[in-house]
N, CA, C, O and CB atoms as a CASP TS submission, in Angstrom:
PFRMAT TS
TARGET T0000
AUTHOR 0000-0000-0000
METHOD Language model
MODEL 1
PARENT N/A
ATOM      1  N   UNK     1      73.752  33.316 -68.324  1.00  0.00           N
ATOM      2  CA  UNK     1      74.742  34.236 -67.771  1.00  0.00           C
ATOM      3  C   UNK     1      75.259  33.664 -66.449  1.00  0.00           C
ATOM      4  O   UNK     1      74.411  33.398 -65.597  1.00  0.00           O
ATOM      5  CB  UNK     1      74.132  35.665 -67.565  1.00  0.00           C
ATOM      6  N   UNK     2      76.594  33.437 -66.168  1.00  0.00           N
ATOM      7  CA  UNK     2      76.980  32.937 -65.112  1.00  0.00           C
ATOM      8  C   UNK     2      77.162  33.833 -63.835  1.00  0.00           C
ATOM      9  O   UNK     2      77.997  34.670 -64.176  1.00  0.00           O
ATOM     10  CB  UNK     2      78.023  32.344 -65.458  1.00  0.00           C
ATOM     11  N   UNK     3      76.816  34.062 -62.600  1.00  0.00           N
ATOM     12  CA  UNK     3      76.899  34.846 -61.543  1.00  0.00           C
ATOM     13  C   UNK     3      78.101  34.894 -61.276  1.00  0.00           C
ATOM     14  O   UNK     3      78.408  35.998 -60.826  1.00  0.00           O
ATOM     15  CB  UNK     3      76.204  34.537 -60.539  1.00  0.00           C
ATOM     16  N   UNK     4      79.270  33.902 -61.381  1.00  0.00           N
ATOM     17  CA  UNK     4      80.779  34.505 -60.932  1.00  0.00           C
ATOM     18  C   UNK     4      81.592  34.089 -61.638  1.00  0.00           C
ATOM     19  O   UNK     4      81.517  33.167 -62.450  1.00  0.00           O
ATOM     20  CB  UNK     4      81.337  34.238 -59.642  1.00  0.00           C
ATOM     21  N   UNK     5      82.870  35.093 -61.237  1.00  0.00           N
ATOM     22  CA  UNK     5      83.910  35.359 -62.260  1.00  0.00           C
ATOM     23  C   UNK     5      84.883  35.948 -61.804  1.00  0.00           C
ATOM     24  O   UNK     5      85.252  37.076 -62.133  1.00  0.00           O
ATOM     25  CB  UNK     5      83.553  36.048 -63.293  1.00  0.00           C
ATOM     26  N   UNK     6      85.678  34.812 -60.533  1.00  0.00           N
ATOM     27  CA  UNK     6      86.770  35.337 -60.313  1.00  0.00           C
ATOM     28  C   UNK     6      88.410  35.077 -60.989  1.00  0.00           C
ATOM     29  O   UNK     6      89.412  35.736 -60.713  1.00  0.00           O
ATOM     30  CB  UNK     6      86.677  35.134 -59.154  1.00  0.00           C
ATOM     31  N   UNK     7      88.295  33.740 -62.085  1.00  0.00           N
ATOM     32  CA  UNK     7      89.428  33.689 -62.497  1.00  0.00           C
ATOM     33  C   UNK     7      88.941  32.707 -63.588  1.00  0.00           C
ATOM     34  O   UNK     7      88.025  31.895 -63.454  1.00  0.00           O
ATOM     35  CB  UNK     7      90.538  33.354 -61.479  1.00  0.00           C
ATOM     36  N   UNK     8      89.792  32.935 -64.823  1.00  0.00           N
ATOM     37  CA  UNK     8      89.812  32.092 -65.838  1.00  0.00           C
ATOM     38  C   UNK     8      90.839  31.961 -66.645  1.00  0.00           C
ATOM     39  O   UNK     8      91.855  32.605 -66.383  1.00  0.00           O
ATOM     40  CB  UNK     8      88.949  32.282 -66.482  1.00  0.00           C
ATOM     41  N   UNK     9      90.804  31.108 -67.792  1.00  0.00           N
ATOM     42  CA  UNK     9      91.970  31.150 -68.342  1.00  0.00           C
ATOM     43  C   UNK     9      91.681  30.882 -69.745  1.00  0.00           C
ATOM     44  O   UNK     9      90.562  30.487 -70.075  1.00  0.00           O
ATOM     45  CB  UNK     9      92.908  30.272 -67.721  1.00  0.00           C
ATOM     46  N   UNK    10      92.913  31.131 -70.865  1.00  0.00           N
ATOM     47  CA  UNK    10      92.307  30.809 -71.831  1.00  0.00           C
ATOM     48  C   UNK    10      93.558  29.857 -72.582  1.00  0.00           C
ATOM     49  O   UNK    10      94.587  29.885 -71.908  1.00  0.00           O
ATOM     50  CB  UNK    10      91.681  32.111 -72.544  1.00  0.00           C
ATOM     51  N   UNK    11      93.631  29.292 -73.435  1.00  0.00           N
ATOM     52  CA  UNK    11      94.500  28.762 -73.994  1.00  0.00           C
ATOM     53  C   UNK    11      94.623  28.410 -75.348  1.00  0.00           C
ATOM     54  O   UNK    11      93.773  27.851 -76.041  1.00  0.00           O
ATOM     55  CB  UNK    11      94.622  28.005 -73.439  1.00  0.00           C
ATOM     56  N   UNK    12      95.817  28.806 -75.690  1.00  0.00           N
ATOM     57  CA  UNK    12      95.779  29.070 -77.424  1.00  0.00           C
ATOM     58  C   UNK    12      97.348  29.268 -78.053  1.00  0.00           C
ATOM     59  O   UNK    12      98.119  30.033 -77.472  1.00  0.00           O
ATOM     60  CB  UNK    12      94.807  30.712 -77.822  1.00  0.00           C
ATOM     61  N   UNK    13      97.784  28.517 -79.303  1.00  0.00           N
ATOM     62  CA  UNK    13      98.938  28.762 -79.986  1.00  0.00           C
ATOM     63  C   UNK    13      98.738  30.866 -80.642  1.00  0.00           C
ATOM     64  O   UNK    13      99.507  31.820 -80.756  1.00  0.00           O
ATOM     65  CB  UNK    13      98.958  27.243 -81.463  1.00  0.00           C
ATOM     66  N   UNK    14      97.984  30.733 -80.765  1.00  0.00           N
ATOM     67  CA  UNK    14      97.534  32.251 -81.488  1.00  0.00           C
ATOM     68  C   UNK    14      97.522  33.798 -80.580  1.00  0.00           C
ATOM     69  O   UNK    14      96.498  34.472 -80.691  1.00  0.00           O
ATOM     70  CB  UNK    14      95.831  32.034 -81.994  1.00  0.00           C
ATOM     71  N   UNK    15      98.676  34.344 -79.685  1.00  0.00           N
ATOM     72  CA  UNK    15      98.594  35.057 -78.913  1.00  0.00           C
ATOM     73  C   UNK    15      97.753  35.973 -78.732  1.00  0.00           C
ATOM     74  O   UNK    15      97.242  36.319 -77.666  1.00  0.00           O
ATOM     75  CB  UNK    15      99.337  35.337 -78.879  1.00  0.00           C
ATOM     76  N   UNK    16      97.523  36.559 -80.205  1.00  0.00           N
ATOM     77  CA  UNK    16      96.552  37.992 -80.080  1.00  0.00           C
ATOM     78  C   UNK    16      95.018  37.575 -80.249  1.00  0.00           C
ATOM     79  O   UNK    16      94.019  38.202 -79.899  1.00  0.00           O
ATOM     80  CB  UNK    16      96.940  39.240 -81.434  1.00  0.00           C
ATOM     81  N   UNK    17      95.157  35.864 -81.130  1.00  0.00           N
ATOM     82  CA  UNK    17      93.293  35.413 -80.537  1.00  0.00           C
ATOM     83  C   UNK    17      93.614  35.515 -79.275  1.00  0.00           C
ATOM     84  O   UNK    17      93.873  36.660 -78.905  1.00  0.00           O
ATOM     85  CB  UNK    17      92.428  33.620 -80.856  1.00  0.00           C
ATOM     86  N   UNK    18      93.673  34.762 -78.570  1.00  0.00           N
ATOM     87  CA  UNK    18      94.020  34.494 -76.727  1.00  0.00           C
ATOM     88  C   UNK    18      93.667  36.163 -76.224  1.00  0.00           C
ATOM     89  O   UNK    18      92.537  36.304 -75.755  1.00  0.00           O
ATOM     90  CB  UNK    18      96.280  33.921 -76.234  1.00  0.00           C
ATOM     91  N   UNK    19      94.144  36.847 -76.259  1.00  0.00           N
ATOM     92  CA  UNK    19      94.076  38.363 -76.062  1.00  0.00           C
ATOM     93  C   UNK    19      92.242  38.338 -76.144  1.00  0.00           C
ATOM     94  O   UNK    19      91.466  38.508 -75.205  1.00  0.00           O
ATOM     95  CB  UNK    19      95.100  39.452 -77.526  1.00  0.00           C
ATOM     96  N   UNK    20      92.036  38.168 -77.054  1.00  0.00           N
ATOM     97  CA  UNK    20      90.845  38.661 -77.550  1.00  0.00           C
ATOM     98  C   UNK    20      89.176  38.670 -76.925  1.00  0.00           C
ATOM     99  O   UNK    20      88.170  39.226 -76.486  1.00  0.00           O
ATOM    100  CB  UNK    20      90.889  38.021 -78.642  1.00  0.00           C
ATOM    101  N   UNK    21      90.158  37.210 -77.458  1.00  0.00           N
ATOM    102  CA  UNK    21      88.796  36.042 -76.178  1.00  0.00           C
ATOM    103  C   UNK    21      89.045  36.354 -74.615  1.00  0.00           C
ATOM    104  O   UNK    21      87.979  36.326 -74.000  1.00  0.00           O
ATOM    105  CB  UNK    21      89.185  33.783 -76.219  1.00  0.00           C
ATOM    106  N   UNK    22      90.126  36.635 -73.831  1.00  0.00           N
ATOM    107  CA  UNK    22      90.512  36.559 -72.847  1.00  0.00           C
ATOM    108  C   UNK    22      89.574  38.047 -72.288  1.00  0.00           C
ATOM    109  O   UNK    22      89.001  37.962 -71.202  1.00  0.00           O
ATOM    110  CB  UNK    22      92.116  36.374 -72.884  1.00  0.00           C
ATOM    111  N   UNK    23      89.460  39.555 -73.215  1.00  0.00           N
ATOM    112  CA  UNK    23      88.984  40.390 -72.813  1.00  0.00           C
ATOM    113  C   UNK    23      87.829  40.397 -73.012  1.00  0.00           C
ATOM    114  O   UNK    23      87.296  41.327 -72.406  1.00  0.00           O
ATOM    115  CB  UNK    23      89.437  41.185 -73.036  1.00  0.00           C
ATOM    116  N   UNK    24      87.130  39.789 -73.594  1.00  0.00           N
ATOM    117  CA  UNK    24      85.445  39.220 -73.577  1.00  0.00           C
ATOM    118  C   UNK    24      84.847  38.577 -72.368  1.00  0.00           C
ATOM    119  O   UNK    24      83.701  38.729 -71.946  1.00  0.00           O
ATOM    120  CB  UNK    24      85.206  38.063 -74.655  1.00  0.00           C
ATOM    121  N   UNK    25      85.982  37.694 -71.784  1.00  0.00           N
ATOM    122  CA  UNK    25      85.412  36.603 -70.132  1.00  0.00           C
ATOM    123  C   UNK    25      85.182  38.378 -69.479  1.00  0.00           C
ATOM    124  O   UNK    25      85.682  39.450 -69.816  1.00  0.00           O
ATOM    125  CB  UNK    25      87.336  35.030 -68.811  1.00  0.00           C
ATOM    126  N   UNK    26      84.389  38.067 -68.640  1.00  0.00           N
ATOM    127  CA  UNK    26      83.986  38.723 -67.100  1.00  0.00           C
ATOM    128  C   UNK    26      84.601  37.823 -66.174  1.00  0.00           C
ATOM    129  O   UNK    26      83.926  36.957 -65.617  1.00  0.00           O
ATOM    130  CB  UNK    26      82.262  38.814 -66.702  1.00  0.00           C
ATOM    131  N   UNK    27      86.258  38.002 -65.889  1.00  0.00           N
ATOM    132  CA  UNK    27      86.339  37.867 -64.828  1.00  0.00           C
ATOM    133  C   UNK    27      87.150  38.413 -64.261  1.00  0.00           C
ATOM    134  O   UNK    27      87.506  39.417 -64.877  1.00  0.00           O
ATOM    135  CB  UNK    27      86.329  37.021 -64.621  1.00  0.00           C
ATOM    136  N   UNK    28      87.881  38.200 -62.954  1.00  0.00           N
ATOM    137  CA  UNK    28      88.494  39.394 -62.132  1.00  0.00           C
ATOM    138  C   UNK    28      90.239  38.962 -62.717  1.00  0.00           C
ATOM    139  O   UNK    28      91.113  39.820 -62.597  1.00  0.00           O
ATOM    140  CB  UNK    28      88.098  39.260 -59.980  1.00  0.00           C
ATOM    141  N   UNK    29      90.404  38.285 -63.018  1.00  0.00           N
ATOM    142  CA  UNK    29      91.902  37.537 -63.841  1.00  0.00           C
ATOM    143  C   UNK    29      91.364  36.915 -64.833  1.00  0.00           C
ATOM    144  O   UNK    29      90.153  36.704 -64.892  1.00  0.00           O
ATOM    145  CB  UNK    29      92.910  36.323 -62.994  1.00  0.00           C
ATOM    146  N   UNK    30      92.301  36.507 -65.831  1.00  0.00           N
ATOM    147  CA  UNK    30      92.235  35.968 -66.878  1.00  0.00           C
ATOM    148  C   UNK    30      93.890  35.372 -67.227  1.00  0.00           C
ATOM    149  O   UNK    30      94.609  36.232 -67.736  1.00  0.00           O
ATOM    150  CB  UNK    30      91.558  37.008 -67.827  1.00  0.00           C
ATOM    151  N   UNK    31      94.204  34.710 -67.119  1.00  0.00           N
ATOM    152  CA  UNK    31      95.530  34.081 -67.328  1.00  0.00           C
ATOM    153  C   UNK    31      95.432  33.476 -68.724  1.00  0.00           C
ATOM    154  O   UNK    31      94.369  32.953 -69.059  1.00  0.00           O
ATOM    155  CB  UNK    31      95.899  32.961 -66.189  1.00  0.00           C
ATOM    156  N   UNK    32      96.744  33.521 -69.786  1.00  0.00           N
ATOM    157  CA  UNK    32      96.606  32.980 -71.074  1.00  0.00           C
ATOM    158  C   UNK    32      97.862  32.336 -71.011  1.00  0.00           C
ATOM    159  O   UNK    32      98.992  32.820 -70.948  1.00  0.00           O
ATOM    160  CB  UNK    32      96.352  33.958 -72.288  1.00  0.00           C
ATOM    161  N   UNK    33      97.288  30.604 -71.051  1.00  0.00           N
ATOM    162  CA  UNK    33      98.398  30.222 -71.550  1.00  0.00           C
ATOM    163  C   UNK    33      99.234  29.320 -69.848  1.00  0.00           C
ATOM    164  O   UNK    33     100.111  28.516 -69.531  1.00  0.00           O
ATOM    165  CB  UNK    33      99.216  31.837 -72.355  1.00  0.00           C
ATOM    166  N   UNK    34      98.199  30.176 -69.274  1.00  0.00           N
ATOM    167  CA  UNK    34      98.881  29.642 -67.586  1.00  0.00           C
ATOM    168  C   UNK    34      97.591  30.047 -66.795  1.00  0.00           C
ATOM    169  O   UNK    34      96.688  30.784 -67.193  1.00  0.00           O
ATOM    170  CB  UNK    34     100.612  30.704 -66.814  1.00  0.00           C
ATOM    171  N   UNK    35      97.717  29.294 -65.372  1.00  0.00           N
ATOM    172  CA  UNK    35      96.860  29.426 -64.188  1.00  0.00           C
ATOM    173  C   UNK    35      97.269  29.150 -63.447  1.00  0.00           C
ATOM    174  O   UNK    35      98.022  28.188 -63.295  1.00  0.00           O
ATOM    175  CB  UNK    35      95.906  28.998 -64.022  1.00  0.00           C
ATOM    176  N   UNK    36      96.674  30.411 -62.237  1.00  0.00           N
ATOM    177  CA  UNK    36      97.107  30.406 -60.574  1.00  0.00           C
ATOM    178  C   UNK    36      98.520  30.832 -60.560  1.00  0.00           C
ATOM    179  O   UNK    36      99.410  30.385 -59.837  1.00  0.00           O
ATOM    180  CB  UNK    36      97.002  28.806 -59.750  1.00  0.00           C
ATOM    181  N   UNK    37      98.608  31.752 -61.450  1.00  0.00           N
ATOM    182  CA  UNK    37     100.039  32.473 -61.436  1.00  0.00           C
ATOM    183  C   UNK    37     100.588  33.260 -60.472  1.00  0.00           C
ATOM    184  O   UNK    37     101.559  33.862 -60.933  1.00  0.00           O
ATOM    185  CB  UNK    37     100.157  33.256 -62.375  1.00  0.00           C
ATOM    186  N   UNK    38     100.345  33.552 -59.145  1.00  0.00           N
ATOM    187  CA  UNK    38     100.125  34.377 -58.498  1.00  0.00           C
ATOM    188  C   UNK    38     101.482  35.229 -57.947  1.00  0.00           C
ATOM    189  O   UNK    38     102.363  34.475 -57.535  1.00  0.00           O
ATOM    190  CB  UNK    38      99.324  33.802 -57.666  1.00  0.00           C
ATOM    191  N   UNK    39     101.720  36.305 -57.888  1.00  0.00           N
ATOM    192  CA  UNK    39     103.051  37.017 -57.128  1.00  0.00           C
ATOM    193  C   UNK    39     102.342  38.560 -56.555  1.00  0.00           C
ATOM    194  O   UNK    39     101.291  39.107 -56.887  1.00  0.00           O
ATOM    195  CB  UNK    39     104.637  37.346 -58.497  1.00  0.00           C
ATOM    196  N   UNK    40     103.343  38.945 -55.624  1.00  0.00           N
ATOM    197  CA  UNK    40     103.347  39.886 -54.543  1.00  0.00           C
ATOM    198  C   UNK    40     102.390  41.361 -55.683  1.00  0.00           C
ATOM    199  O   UNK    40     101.448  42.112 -55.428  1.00  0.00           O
ATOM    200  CB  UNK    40     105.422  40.224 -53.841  1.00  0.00           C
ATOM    201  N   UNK    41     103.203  41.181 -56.822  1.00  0.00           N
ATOM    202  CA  UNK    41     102.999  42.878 -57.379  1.00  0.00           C
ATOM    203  C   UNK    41     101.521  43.035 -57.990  1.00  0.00           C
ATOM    204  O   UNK    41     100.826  44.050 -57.962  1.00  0.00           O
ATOM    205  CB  UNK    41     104.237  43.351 -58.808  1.00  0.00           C
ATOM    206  N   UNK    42     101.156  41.565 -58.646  1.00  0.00           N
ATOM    207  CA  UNK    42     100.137  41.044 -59.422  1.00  0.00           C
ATOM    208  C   UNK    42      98.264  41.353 -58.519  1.00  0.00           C
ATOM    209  O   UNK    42      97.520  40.646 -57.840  1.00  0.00           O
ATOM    210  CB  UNK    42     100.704  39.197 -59.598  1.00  0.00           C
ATOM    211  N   UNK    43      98.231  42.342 -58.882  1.00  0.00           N
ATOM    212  CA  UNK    43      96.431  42.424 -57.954  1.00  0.00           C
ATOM    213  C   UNK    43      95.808  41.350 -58.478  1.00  0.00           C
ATOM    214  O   UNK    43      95.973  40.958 -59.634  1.00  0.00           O
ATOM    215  CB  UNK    43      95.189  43.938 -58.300  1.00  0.00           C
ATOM    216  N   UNK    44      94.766  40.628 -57.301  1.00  0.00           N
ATOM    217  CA  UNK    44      94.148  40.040 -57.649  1.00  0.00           C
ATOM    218  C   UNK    44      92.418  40.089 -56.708  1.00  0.00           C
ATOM    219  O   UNK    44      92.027  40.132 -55.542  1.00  0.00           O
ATOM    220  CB  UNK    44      95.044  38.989 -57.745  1.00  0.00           C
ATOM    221  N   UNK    45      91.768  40.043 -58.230  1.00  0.00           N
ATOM    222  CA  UNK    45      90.231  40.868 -57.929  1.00  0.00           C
ATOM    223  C   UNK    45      89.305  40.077 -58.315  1.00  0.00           C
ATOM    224  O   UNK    45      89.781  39.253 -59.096  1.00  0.00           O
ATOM    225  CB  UNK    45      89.905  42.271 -58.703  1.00  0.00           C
ATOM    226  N   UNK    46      87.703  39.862 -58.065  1.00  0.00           N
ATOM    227  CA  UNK    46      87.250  39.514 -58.454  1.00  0.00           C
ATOM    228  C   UNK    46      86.134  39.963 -59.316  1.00  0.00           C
ATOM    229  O   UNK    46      86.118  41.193 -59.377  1.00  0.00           O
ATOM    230  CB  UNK    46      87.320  39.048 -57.864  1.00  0.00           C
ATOM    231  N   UNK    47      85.269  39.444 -59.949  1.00  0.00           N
ATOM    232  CA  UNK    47      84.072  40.174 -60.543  1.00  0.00           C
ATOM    233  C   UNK    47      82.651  39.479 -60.350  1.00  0.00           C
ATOM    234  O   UNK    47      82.644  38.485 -59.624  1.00  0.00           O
ATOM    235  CB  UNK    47      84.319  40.337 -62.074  1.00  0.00           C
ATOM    236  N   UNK    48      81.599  39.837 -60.846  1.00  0.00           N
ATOM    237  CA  UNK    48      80.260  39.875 -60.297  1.00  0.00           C
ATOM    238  C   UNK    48      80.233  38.747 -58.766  1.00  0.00           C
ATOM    239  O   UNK    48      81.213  38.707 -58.022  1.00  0.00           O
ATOM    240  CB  UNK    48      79.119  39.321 -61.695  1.00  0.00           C
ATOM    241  N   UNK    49      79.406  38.197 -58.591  1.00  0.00           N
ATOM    242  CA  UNK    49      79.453  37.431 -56.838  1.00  0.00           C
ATOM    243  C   UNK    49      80.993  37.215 -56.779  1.00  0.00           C
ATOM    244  O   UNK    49      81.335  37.931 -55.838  1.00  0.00           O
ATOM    245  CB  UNK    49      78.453  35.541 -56.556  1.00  0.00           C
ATOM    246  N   UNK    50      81.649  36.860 -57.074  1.00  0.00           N
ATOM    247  CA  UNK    50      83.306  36.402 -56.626  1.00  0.00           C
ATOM    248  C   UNK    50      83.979  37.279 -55.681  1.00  0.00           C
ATOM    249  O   UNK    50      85.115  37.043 -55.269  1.00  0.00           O
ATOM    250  CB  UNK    50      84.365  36.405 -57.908  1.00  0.00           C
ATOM    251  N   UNK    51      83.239  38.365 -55.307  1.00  0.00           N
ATOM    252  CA  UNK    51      83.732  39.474 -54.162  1.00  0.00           C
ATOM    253  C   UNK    51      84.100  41.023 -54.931  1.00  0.00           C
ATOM    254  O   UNK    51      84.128  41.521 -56.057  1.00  0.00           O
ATOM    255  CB  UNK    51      85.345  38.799 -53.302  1.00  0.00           C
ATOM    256  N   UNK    52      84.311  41.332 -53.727  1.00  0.00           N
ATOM    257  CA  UNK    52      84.336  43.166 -53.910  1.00  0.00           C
ATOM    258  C   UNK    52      85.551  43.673 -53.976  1.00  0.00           C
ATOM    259  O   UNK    52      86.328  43.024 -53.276  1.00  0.00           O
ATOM    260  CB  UNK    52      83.709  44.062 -52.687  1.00  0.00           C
ATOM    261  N   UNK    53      85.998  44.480 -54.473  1.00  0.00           N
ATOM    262  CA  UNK    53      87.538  45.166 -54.431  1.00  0.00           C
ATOM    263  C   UNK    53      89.103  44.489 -54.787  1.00  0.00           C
ATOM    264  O   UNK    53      89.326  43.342 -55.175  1.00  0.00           O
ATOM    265  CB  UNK    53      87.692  45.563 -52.981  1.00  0.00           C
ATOM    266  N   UNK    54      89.513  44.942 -54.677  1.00  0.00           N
ATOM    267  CA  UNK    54      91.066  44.513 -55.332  1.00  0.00           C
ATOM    268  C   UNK    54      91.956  43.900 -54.286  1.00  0.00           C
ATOM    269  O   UNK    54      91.968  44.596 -53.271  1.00  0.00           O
ATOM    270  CB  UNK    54      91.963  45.886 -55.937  1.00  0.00           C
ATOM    271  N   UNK    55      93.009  42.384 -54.172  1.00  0.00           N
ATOM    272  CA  UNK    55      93.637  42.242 -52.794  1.00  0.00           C
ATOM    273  C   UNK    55      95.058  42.085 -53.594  1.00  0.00           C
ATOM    274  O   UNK    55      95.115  41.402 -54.617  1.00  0.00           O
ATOM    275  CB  UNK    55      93.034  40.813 -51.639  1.00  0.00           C
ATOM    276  N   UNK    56      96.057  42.677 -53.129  1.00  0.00           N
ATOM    277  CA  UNK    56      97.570  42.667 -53.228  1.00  0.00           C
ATOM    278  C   UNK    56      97.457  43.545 -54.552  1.00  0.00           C
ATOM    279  O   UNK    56      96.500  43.630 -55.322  1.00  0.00           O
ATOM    280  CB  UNK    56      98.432  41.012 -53.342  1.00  0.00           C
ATOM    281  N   UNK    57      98.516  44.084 -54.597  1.00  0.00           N
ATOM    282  CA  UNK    57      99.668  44.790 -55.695  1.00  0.00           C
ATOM    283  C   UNK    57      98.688  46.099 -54.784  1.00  0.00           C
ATOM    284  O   UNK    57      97.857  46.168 -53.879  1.00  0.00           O
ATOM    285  CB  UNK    57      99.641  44.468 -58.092  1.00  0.00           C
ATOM    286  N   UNK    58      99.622  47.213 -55.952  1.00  0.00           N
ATOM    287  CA  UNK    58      99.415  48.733 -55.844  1.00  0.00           C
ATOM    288  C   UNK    58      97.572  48.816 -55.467  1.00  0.00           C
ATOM    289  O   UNK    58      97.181  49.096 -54.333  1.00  0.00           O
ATOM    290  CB  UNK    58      99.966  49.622 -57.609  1.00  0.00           C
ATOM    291  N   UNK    59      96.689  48.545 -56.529  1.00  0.00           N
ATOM    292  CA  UNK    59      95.733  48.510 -56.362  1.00  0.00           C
ATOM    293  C   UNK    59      95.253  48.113 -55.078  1.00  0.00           C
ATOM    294  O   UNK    59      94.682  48.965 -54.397  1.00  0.00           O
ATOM    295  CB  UNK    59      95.437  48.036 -57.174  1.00  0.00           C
ATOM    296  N   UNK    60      95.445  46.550 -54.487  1.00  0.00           N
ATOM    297  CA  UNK    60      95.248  46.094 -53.574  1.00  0.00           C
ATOM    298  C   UNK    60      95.367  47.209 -52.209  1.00  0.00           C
ATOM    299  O   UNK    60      94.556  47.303 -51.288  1.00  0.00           O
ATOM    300  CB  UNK    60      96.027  45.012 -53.698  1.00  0.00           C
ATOM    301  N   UNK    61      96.238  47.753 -52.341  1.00  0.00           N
ATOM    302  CA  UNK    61      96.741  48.707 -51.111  1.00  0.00           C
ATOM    303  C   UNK    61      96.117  49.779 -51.335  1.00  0.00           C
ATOM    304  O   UNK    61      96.245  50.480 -50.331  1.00  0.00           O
ATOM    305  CB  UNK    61      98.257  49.052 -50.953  1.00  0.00           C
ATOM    306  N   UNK    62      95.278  50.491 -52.395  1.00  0.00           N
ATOM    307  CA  UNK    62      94.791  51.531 -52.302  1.00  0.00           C
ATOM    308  C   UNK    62      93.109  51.365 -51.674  1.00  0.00           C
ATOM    309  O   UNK    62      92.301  52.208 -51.282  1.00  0.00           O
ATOM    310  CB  UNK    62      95.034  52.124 -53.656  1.00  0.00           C
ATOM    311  N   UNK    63      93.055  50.032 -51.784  1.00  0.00           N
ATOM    312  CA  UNK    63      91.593  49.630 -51.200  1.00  0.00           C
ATOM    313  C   UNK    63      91.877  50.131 -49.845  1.00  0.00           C
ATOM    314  O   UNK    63      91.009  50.943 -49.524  1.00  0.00           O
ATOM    315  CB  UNK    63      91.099  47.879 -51.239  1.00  0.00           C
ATOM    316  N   UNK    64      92.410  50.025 -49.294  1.00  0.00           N
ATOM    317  CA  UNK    64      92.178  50.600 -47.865  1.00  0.00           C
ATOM    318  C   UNK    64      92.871  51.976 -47.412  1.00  0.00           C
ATOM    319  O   UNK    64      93.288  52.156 -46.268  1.00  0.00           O
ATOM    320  CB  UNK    64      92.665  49.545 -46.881  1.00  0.00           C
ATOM    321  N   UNK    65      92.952  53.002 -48.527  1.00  0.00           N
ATOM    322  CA  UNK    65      93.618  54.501 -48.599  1.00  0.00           C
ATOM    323  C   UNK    65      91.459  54.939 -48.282  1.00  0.00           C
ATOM    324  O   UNK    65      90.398  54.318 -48.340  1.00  0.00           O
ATOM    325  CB  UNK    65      94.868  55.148 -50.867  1.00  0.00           C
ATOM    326  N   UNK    66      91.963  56.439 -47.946  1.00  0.00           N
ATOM    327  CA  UNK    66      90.760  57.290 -47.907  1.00  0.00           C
ATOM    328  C   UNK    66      91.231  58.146 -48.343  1.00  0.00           C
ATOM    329  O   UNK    66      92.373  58.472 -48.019  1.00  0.00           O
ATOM    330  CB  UNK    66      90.057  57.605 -46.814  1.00  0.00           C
ATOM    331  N   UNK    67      90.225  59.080 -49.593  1.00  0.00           N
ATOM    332  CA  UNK    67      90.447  60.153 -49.828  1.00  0.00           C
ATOM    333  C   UNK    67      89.999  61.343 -49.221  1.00  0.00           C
ATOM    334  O   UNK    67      88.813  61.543 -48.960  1.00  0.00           O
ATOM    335  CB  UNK    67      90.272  60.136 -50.722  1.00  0.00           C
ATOM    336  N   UNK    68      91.089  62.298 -48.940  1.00  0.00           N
ATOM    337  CA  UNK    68      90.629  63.554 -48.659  1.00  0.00           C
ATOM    338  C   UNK    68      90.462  64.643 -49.668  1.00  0.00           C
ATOM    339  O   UNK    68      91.441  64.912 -50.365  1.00  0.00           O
ATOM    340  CB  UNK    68      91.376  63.977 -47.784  1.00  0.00           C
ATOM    341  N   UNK    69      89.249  65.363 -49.853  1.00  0.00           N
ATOM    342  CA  UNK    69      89.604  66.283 -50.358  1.00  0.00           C
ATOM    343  C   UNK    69      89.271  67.976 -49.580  1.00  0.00           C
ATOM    344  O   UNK    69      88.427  68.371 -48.776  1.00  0.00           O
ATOM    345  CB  UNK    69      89.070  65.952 -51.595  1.00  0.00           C
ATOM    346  N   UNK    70      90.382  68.615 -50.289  1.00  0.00           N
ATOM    347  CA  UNK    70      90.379  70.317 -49.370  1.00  0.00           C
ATOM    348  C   UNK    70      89.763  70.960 -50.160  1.00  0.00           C
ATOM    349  O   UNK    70      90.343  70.781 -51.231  1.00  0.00           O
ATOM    350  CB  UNK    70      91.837  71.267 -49.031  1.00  0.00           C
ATOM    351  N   UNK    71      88.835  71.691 -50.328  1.00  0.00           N
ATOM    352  CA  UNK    71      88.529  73.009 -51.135  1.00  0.00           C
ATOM    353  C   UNK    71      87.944  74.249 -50.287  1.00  0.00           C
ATOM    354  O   UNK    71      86.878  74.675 -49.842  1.00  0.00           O
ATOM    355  CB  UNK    71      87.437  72.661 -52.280  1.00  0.00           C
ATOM    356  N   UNK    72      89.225  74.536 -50.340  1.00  0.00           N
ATOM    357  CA  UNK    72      89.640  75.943 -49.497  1.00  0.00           C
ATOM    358  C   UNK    72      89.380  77.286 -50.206  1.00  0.00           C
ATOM    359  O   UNK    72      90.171  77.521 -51.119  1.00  0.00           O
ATOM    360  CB  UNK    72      91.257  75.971 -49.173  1.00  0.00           C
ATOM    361  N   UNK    73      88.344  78.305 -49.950  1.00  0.00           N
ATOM    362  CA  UNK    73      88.599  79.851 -50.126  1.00  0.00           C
ATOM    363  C   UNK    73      89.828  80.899 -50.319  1.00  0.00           C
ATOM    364  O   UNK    73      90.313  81.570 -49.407  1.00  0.00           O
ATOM    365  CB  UNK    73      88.146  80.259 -49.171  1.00  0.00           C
ATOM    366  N   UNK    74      90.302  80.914 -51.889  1.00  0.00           N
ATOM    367  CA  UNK    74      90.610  81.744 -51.862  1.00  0.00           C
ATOM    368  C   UNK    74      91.139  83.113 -51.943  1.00  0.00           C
ATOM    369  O   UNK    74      91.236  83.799 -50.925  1.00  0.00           O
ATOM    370  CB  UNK    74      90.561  81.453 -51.793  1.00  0.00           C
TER
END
């Protein structure tokens, strides 16, 4: 079992194998077909040792939101 898994890739004429295999890796990306694709909207995360939490896109930005919650009487 490998301890990290922040990016991989897979490569294949067969799109929906590629799919397949690609959701089996443990890692925080998985690119098919390409690597180190990187843009503004695209989160990029890692998994087991490769680090904690999500950096850029929507996700990325909610890492540093706090939730409040109210539960008010009434």
């Amino acid at each position: 079992m490998r301890t990290y898994g922040l990016g991989a890739s897979v490569w294949s004429s067969n799109r929906r194998r590629a799919e397949v295999v690609a959701l089996k890796l443990e890692a925080g990306t998985v690119y098919i077909n390409k690597h180190a694709d990187f843009a503004r909207h695209i989160p990029q995360a890692g998994a087991k040792c490769s680090g904690l939490g999500v950096e850029i896109g929507e996700e990325g930005l909610l890492e540093h939101t706090q939730v409040q919650v109210l539960n008010e009487a009434l």
